[in-house]
Each structure stands twice: as structure tokens, then as C-alpha cells.
C-alpha positions in Angstrom: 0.0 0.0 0.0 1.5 3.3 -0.9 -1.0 5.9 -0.7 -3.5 6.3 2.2 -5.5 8.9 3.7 -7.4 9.8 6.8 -10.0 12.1 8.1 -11.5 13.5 11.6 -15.0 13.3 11.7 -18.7 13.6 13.9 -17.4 15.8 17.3 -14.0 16.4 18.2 -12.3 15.2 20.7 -8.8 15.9 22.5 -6.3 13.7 21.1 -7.3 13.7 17.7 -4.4 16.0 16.6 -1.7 13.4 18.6 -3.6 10.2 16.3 -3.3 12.6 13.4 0.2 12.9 13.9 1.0 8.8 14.8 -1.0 8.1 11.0 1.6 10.6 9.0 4.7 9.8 11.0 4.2 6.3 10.8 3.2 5.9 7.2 5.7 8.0 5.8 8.2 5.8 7.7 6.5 2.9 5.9 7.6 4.6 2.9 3.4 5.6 2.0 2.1 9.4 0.7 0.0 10.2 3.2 -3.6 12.3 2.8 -5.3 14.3 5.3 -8.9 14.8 4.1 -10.9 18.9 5.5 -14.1 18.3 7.4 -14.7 14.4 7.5 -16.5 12.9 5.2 -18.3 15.7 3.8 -14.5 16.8 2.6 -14.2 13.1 1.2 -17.0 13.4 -0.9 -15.4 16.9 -2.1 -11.8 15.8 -2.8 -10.1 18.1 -0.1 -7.4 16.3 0.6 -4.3 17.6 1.3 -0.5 15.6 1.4 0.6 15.4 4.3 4.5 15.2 5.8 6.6 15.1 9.0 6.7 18.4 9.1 3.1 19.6 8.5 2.6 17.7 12.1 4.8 19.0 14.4 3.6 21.1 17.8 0.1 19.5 17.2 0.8 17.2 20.1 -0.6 18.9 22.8 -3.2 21.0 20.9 -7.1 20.3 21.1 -9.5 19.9 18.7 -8.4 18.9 15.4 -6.0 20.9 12.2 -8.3 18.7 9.7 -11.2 20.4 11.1 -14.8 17.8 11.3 -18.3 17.9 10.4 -21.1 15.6 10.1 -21.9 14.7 6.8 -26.1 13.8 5.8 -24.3 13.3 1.9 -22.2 10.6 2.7 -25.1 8.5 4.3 -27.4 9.5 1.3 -27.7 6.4 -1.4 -24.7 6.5 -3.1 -22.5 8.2 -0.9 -19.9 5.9 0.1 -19.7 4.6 -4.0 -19.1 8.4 -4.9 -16.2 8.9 -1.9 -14.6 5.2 -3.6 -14.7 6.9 -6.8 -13.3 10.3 -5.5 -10.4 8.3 -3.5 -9.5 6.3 -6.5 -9.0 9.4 -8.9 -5.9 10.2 -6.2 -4.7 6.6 -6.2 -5.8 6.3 -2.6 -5.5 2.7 -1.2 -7.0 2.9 2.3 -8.0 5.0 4.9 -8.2 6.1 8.7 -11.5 7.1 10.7 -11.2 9.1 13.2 -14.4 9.7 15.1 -17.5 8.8 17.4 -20.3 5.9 16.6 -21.5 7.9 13.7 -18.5 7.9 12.3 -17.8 3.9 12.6 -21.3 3.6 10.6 -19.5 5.5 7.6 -16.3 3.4 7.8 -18.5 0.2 7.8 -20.4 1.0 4.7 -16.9 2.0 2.7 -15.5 -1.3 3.8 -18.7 -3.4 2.7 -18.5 -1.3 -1.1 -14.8 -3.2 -0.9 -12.5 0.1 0.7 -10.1 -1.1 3.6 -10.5 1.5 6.2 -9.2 1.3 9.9 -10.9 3.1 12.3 -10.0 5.1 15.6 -12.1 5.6 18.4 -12.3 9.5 19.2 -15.3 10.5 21.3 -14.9 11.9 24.5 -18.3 10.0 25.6 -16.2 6.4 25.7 -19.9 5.0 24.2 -17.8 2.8 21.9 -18.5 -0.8 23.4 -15.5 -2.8 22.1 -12.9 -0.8 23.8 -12.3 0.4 27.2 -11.7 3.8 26.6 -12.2 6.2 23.5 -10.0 9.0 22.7 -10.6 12.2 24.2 -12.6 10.5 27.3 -9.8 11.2 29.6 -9.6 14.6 28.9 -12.8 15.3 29.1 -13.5 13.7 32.6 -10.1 15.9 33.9 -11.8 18.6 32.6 -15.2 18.3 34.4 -13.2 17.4 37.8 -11.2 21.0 37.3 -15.0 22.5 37.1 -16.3 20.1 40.0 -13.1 21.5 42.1 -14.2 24.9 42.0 -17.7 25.1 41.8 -17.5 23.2 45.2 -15.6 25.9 47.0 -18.5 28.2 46.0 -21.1 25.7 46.8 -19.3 25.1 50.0 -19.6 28.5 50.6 -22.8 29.3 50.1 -23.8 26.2 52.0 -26.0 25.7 48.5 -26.9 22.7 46.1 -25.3 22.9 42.9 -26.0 20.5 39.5 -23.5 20.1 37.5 -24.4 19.3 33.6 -22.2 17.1 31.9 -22.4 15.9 28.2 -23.5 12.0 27.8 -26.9 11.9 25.6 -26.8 7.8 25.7 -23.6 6.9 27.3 -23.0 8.3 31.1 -19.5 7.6 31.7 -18.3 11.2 32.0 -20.7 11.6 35.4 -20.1 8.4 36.4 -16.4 8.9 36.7 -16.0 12.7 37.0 -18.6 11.8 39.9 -16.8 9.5 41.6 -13.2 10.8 41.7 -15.1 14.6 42.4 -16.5 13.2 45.3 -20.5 13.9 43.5 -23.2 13.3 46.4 -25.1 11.7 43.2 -24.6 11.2 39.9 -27.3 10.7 37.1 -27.2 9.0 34.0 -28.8 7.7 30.7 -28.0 3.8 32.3 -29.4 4.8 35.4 -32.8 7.2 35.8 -33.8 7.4 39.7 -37.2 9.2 40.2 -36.7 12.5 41.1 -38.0 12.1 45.0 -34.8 10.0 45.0 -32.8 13.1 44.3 -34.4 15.3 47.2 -34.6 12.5 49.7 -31.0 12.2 49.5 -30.5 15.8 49.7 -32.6 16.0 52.8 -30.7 12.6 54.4 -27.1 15.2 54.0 -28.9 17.8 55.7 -29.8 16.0 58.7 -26.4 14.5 58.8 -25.6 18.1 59.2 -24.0 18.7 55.4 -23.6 22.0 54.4 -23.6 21.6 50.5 -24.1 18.9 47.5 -23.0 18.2 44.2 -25.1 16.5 41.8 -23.6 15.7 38.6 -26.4 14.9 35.6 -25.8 13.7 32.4 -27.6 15.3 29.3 -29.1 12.3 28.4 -30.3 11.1 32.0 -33.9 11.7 31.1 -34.0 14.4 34.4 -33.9 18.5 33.3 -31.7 20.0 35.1 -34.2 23.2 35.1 -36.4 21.1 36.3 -34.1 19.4 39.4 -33.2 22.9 40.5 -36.8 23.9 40.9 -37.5 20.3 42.9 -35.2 20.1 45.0 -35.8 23.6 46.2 -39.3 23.1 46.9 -39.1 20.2 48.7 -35.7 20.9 50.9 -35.7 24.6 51.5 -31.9 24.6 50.2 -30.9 27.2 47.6 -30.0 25.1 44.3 -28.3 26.6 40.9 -27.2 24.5 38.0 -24.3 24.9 35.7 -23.8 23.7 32.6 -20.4 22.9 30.8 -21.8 22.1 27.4 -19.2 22.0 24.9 -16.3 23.2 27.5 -15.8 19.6 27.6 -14.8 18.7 24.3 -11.4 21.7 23.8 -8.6 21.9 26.6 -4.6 20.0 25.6 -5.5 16.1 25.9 -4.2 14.3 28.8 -1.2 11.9 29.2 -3.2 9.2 29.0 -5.1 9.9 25.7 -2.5 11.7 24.0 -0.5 7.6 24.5 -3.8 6.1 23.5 -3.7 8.3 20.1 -0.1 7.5 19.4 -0.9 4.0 19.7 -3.9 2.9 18.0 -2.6 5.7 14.8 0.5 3.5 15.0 -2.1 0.3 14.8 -3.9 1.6 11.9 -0.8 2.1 9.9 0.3 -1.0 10.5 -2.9 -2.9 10.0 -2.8 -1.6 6.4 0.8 -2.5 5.7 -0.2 -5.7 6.7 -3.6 -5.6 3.6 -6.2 -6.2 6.6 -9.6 -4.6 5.2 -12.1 -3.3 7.7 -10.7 -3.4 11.5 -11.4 -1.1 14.4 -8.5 -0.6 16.8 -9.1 -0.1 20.5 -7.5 -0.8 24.1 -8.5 -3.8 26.0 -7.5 -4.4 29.6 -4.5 -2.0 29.1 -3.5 -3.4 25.8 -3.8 -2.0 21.8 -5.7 -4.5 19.7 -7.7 -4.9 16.5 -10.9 -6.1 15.9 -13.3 -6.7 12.7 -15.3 -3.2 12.2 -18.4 -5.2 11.9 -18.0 -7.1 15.3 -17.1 -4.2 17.0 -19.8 -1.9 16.0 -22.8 -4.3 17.0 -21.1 -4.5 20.6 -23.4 -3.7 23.1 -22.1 -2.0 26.6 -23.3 -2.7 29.9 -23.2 -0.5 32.9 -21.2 -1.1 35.4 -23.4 -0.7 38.5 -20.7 -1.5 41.4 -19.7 1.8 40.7 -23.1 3.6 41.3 -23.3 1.5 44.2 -19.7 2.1 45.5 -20.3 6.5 44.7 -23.4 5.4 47.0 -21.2 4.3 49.9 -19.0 7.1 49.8 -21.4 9.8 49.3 -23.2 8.4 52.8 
């Protein structure tokens, strides 16, 4: 194989730019012309590539967000799509491809690989929804981030002796609460897996109080099926204790990726170059139990992932 490219695509994610720069480094020691593709899909559909060398990577280690840019592309899924981005690809002699990107993403790398394209695919989503691997790129980061926000909104909460909800991003996975919560000390955490009626909320507000605690965080993921709005108001009414909510919305995605997922990039870019040296055709590259593997793309797109509910139950105990 002597001429690949790869693309960012769906939301970014910290670490993208440190997987960008593992796929050029490592194919151009593999002696391949490397590609970067503008705006994900919707820019392979276009024909923006650019060539990409050493040099067009360097200081993008530590920088968030992604130097491809991303979007979401409604074209690429249309009838058609994937045929036209084969066609596109093979007027530049392109011979496979990295995708870089969430659950929307792996959907567009499967349907290139069953039209007969070998992609490899990379999982960057700071939600860490993707089932087949542990963690996804940009998960890290994004739980460091909300524990920085957790940090200081307690010392106001604290002093202020008030409830405060903290909003977190997770519309169907809740692994950013559930582990922002836990190692931010959350009195209670909400999530899409787990959806406690809302007198469980205020009941355990109201157990603190008699305890004699002056504050509580409550983390709640966008997806847990409780407003926040909603919460505040509740919880007021029914404990007497001054409640605000803040919401980090997209804060969550930017910020220089961590240690651990700026290793994780480096790694699984290094796996997808390799993997296509090798001819494999369709694979999606992850980190099992502390370890880089491959999988088949097909295999690891209908995995399902279960909650873990020891650690509910454990952020339970603690919270007591």
C-alpha cells in the first residue's frame, strides 16, 4: 500500500491531533504518501485532501481539537455516498483510509468497507460509548476537565452552604458523570443507564442535611432523562436549600489532551498504519485491559455495553 488517507469526523475530541500525527509519522516511515482529508467525510466526498509530511505535524501534540477540522456529513449517508467517496479516493490513487471519530463515524467506515475500501478506524469520542474498547480518545480529557470545574464550583457551593447541579455531556452513554462523579467526590450522579425518580434526588438531599452537610454536588448527564431546570426547581421546593445549575456544554470537548489519551492516540494511529501494511480490510483498533488490539469493524460496531453498577453502588457508599 503506498498511498492512504485519513479524516476526523462527527465531534472532536482531545487527542485527535496526537492520532493525526501517529497516521503521518508512521506511514511515511512505511515509505506511504500520506492524505489528510478537510471536514470528514463531507470533505471526502469533495476531494479536499491535502498531502501530508513530518513536518506539516509537528507542535500538534498537545493542541485540542483537530488541524483537519470535522463535520457531520447527511451526503455521505445518502444512497450513493460511500460509491461516490470510492470513486473520489481512486481518482488520487488512494489505497485505504483512517477514521477518526465517534459511533456515527464507525457507521460511515463500515459502509466504505462493505463497497470493498479497507479503512481502519480510531475511536475518538470523548463519551467512551464505543463498546468494544475500554476507553475512546478524548474520554480522559474530558473527565479531567469536568473534575477541574467540580473542584471549583465546590468551594462556592461550600460557601454558600447551597446545592449545585453540574451538567455534563452523555446523551446515551453516562461515563463522564459516572467517573468525574466518583473521583469529584458527586453526592449523586445521574445518568442515561441509570434514571432514579426525582424524589430519590431530594430525599438524598434531605438525608445530608440532617447528617448536618452544608452543601451537595449533583452531577447529571444530558441524556439522564431528568432536566436540570427542572431538578433545580424540585429540589428547592421540597428541601428549602438554595439550588443553581451549571452547565459545561461543549467546555468539555477543547482543553490540551491528557497523558493518558494523548499515548492512547499514538498508539492505535500506530495500529492503523500497520494494519494496512499488513492488507487487513475493515478493522477497528481499541484498548482492551491495558493493551492495543484490532478487531473486525463489523464485530465491534454491534457490541453492546453494559453499565457497570458496582460503581453507582460504591459513589453510593461514599457519598453516605
Amino acid at each position: 500500500m503506498k498511498r492512504i488517507a485519513f479524516l476526523t469526523s462527527g465531534g472532536d475530541s482531545p487527542g485527535m491531533n496526537a492520532a493525526i500525527r501517529a497516521v503521518v509519522r508512521c506511514g511515511i516511515a512505511e515509505g506511504m504518501e500520506v492524505y489528510g482529508v478537510h471536514r470528514g467525510y463531507e470533505g471526502l466526498l469533495a476531494g479536499d485532501f491535502v498531502r501530508m509530511y513530518r513536518s506539516d505535524v509537528g507542535d500538534i501534540l498537545h493542541r485540542g481539537g483537530t488541524i483537519l477540522k470535522t463535520a457531520r456529513s447527511r451526503h455521505f449517508m445518502e444512497p450513493g455516498g460511500a460509491a461516490k467517496a470510492i470513486e473520489v479516493m481512486g481518482t488520487l490513487g488512494i489505497e485505504g483510509l483512517v477514521v477518526m471519530g465517534g459511533d456515527g463515524s464507525m457507521r460511515g467506515a463500515c459502509t466504505l468497507v462493505e463497497a470493498g475500501f479497507p479503512v481502519m478506524f480510531l475511536p475518538c469520542t470523548i463519551d467512551n460509548d464505543l463498546a468494544y474498547t475500554d476507553y475512546t480518545i478524548g474520554f480522559d480529557t474530558a473527565v479531567n476537565t469536568v473534575l477541574d470545574a467540580i473542584s471549583k464550583i465546590r468551594d462556592t457551593s461550600s460557601a454558600h452552604e447551597r446545592v449545585t447541579i453540574v451538567e455534563v455531556m452523555g446523551r446515551e452513554s453516562g461515563d463522564i458523570a459516572l467517573y468525574a462523579g466518583m473521583a469529584g467526590g458527586a453526592e449523586i450522579v445521574l445518568t442515561p443507564e441509570r434514571k432514579p425518580m426525582l424524589s430519590y434526588v431530594y430525599n438524598k438531599v434531605l438525608a445530608g442535611l440532617n447528617r448536618g452537610k452544608l452543601h451537595s454536588i449533583i452531577i447529571n448527564a444530558e441524556g439522564s432523562g431528568i432536566a436540570s431546570d427542572a431538578l433545580e426547581a424540585d429540589i428547592e421546593s421540597h428541601t428549602g436549600k438554595e439550588t443553581r445549575t451549571v452547565v459545561l456544554s461543549y467546555l468539555q470537548r477543547g482543553g490540551s489532551p491528557s497523558a493518558q489519551d494523548r499515548i492512547l492516540a499514538t498508539f492505535c494511529g500506530a495500529k492503523a498504519i500497520e494494519l494496512l501494511k499488513n492488507g487487513e480490510k475493515g478493522c477497528a483498533i481499541g484498548q482492551k485491559d491495558g493493551k492495543i488490539f484490532a478487531m473486525d469493524l463489523f464485530e465491534a460496531a454491534a457490541c453492546t455495553k453494559e453499565p457497570d453498577m458496582s460503581l453507582y453502588e460504591l459513589i453510593e457508599v461514599l457519598s453516605m
